[in-house]
Every structure is written in structure tokens, then in C-alpha cells.
N, C-alpha and C positions, 0 to 999 in steps of 0.2 A: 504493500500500500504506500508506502513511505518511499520507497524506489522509487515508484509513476511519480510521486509527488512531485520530486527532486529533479527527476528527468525531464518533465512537461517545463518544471521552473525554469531550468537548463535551457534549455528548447525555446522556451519563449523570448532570451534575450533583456530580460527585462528584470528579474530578479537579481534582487538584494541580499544582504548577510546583515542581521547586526551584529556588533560585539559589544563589550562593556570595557569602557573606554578603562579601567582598571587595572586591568588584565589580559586586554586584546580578547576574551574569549568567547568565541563565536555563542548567542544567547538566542539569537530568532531571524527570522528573516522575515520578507513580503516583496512586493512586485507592482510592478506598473501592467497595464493589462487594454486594449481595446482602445486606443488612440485616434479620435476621431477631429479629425482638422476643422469641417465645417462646422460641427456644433464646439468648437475651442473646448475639449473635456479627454479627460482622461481616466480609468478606472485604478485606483488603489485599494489590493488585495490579496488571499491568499498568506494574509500576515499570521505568525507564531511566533512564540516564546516559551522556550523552556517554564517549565511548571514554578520554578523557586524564584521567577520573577514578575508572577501574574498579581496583578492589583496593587503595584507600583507604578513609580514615573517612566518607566520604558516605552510603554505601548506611546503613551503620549510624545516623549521627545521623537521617539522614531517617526511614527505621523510626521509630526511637525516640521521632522527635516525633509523628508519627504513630501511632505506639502506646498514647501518654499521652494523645493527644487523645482515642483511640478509648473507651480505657476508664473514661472519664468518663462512658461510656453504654448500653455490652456489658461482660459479662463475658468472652469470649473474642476471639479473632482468628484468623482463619485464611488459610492461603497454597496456594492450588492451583496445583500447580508440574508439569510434563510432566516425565513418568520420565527420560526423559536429559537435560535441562537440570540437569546437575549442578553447576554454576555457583551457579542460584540455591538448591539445595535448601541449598548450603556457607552461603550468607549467609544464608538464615532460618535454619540451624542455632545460626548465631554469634550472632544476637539472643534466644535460647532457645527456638524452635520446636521443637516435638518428630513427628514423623511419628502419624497418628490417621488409619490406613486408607486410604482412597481417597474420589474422589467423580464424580462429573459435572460439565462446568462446562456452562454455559449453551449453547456450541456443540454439545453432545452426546459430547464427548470424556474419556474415564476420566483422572484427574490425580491426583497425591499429594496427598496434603492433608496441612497439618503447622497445626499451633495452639498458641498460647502464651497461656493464662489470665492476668488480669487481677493474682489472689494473686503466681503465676509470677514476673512482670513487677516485679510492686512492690517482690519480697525482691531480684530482680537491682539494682535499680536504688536501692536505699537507702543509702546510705553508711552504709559500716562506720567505727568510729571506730578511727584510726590507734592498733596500739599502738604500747608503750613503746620495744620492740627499732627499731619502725618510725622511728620519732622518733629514735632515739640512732644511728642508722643514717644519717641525712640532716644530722645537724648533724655527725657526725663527718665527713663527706664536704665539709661546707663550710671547716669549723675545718682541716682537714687541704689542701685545695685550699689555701685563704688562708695557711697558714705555708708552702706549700712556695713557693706566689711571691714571698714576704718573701725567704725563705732565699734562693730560686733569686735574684732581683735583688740582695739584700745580696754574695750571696756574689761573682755577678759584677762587682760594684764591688769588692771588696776583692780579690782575684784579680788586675785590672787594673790597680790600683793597688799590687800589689805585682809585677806584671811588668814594669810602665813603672818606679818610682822605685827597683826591690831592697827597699824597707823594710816594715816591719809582719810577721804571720806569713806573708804568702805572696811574703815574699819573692825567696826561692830561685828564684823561677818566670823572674826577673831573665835566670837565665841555663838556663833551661829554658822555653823560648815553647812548644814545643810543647804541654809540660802545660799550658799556658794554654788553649792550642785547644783540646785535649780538654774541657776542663772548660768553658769557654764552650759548647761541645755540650751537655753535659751538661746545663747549667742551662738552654738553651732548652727540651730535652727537658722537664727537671723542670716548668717552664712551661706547655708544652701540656697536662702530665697531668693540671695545677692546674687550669686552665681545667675541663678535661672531668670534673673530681671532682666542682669547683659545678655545672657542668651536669648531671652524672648524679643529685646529690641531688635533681633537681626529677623527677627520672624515676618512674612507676610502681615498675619492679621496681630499688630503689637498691640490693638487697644485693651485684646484677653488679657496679656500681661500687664495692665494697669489696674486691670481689676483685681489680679493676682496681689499686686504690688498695695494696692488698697486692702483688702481684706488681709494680708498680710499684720497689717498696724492694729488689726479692731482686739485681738485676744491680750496682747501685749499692757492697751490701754484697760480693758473692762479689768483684767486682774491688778491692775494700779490704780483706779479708781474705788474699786472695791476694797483693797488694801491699806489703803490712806491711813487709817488708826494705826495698822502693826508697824508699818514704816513712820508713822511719829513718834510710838515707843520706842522704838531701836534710833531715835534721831538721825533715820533718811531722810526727812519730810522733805527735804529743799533737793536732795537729788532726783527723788521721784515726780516731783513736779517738773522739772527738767527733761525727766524722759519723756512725761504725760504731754508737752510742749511739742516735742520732736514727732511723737507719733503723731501728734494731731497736723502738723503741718503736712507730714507724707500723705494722711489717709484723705485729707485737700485735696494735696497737689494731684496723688492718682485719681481718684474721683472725678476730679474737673477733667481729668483725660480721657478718663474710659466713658465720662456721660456728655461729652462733648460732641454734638453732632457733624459728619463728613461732612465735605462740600454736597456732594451727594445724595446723601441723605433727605 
């Protein structure tokens, strides 16, 4: 079965390989197919991919390069797909296929046919230019990562250094180790969140990470707010309001980013 495949592919002149660019190692292939001059169109099809790389970005960038090749010399594209192969109709939908009746293919069998014009393709594929929310949305997520691991590592030196010697503001911990442990928690926690704020700024959709970056500050503050008596006993009262400050400015600042509407919108 797999022999004809290969051989017809062969045969037709038209077939492709992919690889992963990784590795060089051959992962799928597909084909150009049915070149018709007068109606400017061409058929792309007969595509595959090894199994350990299905419902990933393959299928898509292969398309895509494939699609920009194509229209360098047809105005349209089309995808003749069998009515229940609803697999692939999902993926030429994702590349902006749209369904255009039915056809015939070559073996004599009725198939969906879906097409994406050449116009179609080139407004998908154009880069919008980021705006302004979009921008202040990504440095706030970097700026805001970056101070919380300053603070997170500052704080746990100072913390440690007032559990081990009694001295400086965090003194008192001297003879409370436990709030040491908590707070050492704490600040790892704070850590990871920092990490994943820089990472989510490089993310497509960064406004998730402002919400991240918001809801991050709300548990930090509810148990310092509700703790106010045990930290004036131990005379924190003046550092925990300090933090109670800090957090309240972050859980602002991401807010106003994550519920700030697109241009678009």
C-alpha cells in the first residue's frame, strides 16, 4: 500500500519531504497535484506525518510554506478532503480554508473541497504591528518578574540573617524559626512566579500572564491583612505594611493590564 503511495508520489513530480529542521529527519511529506493555468489554482495534498508529531505546529508550518510557494504562481489553493476525514478538514480549516462545494478527485470519488485565495492568505499572514497596551503589557511582565526575584532573594537573605544573629528588622524570627520556614516558602514560591512572568511576556497571548501576575499578589496580601495583630506582637507592624504596599501596587498594575481592552476589542 505504502509502495503505490511512494511511487505514484515519485511519479507525479510534485512531491515533497518534510524534515525537522532539528535533526534533518525526514517526519512527513505532501504534494502539489492538478495545476490548472486558466482557473490560476492548484491542489495541495496527499500530506502525512509520522504519528509522534500529529496535533502540533508541523502540519501548519508545512502548509504555510507550501502555500507561499504556491502563490507565487496560482491564485488559489485547494484541498480535496473525504467527508469523514475530519481530522484533516480541522487542519485546513486552521490555515484559513474555507469549504467551496465538492469535486471529483482523479480516482473518480466525490470529496470536499475547501480553498484559500492567494488575497486570503497574504492579510493572514502579514504582521500586525504590536500595539501600545500590547507593549506595556510585556515589559510590565518582565519589570515585575525581575523585582519580585530581587525582593524574593533580598528578602531571603535578610530573613536568614535575622533568624540566625536576632539582629536587623527581622529579627524576632530569632526566636520564631518557624516564620522563617514559612517565609522561605514563600519566597521560593515568589521565584517560580518571577520566572514564568518573563516567560509568559514572550508568549503570544501575555494578557493571561497579567492575570497570572495579578492573582499572584491577592494570597500574599489576604494573609497580611488578616495577620496585622500577630505581626504587631512580634513588632513587624511597619515591615508588613510595607509588603501590604508592594503587593497592592503589583495587583494594580497587572489588573489595569489584563482588564484593559485591545485596540480591537
Amino acid at each position: 500500500m505504502f509502495r503505490a503511495f511512494f511511487d505514484e508520489a515519485m511519479a507525479s513530480g510534485g512531491a515533497l519531504i518534510a524534515t525537522d529542521s532539528r535533526d534533518s529527519q525526514v517526519i512527513g511529506g505532501s504534494r502539489y497535484h492538478g495545476y490548472n493555468a486558466e482557473r490560476s489554482e492548484i491542489e495541495i495534498g496527499w500530506t502525512f506525518l509520522a504519528r509522534a508529531y500529529w496535533g502540533g505546529k508541523y502540519n501548519g508550518e508545512m502548509k504555510e510554506l507550501m502555500l507561499r510557494h504556491a502563490f507565487t504562481f496560482v491564485d488559489r489553493v485547494i484541498f480535496l478532503i473525504g467527508p469523514e476525514n475530519y481530522r484533516s478538514q480541522r487542519a485546513v480549516e486552521k490555515i484559513g480554508a474555507v469549504r467551496a462545494g465538492t469535486r471529483i478527485d482523479d480516482y473518480g470519488r466525490e470529496r470536499l473541497a475547501f480553498e484559500i485565495t492567494a488575497a486570503k492568505f497574504n492579510q493572514s499572514t502579514t504582521p500586525r504591528p504590536t500595539s501600545s497596551i500590547t507593549t506595556f503589557r510585556r515589559r510590565l511582565l518582565r519589570i515585575h518578574g525581575t523585582i519580585l526575584t530581587l525582593v524574593a532573594l533580598g528578602s531571603a537573605v535578610a530573613t536568614t540573617i535575622g533568624w540566625k544573629t536576632g539582629t536587623g528588622p527581622f529579627g524576632f524570627m530569632r526566636g520564631n524559626p518557624m516564620v522563617w520556614v514559612g517565609l522561605i516558602q514563600a519566597y521560593l514560591l515568589m521565584t517560580i512566579i518571577a520566572v514564568l512572568l518573563v516567560v509568559g511576556s514572550r508568549q503570544a497571548n501575555a494578557r493571561k500572564w497579567n492575570v497570572v501576575g495579578a492573582l499572584a499578589h491577592c494570597p500574599p496580601l489576604i494573609a497580611a491583612l488578616s495577620s496585622l495583630r500577630v505581626f504587631d506582637s512580634m513588632g513587624a507592624l511597619g515591615i508588613v505594611r510595607v509588603a501590604i504596599a508592594f503587593h497592592f501596587v503589583w495587583l494594580f498594575l497587572e489588573a489595569f493590564a489584563a482588564l484593559y481592552p485591545d485596540a480591537s476589542d
